[in-house]
N, C-alpha and C positions, 0 to 999 in steps of 0.2 A: 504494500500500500504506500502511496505516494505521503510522505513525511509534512507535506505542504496541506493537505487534506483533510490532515487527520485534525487539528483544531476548529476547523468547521463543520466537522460532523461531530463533536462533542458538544458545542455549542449548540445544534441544529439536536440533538439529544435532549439537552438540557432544557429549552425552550417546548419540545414535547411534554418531556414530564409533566412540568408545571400543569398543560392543557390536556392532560390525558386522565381518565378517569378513575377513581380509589378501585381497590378489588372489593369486591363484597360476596361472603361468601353465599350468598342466594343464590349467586349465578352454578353454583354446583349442584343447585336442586333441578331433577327433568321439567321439563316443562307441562303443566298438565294442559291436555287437551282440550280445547273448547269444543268441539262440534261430538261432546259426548248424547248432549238431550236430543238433537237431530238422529243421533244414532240408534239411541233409543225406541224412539220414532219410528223412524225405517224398521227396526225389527219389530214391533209392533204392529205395524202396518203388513209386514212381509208373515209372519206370524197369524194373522186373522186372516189372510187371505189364502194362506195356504189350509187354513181351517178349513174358510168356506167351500173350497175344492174339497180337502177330504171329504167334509159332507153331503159334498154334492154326487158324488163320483159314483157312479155304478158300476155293480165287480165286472168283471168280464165274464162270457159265458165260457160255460165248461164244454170241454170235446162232447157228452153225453148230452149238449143241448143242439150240437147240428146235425142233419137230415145226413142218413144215412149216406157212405160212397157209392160202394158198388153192389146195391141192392137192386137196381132198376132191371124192367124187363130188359130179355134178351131180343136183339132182333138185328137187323143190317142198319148198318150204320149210315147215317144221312139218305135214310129211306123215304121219307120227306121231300128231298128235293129233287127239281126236274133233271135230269141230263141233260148239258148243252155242251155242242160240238165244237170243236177248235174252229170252226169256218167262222164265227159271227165276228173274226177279226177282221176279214177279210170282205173287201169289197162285193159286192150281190156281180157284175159282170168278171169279175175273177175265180166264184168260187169251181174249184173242181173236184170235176168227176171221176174217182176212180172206180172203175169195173168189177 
């Protein structure tokens, strides 16, 4: 450090102190938290409404409440509907004839 310097940062020290503030030791205590009654709050609120759902809420059904799988009559399958031919893609002057 420069020899020339160094009486001006003692001085520039000295001058702080004076202006700087005592320790106290409260500043060692945490600091308590303000947004406790908000918080409160919030779980209250999050609290009765998760109530209200439980109360609300219907169980789900049981396997022994849906209609049977593979109970139904036997029979062909998509016997119900019409058969249509691969031609109805195809233009009515295009279709052809095989013998």
């Amino acid at each position: 450090m420069n020899d020339d310097l160094k009486p001006l940062f003692e001085r520039q020290r000295e001058l702080e102190c004076d202006s700087a503030p005592r320790w106290n030791p409260r500043w060692l205590e945490a600091p308590r938290p303000q947004h406790a009654p908000v918080m409160r709050w919030a779980l209250a609120a999050l609290a009765v409404t998760f109530g209200t759902f439980w109360l609300l809420h219907e169980p789900a059904p049981s396997v022994a409440d849906f209609p049977p799988l593979l109970d139904s009559p036997s029979g062909e399958l998509f016997a119900d509907l019409t058969p249509i031919s691969s031609d109805f893609l195809l233009p009515t002057h295009l279709t052809i004839q095989i013998p």
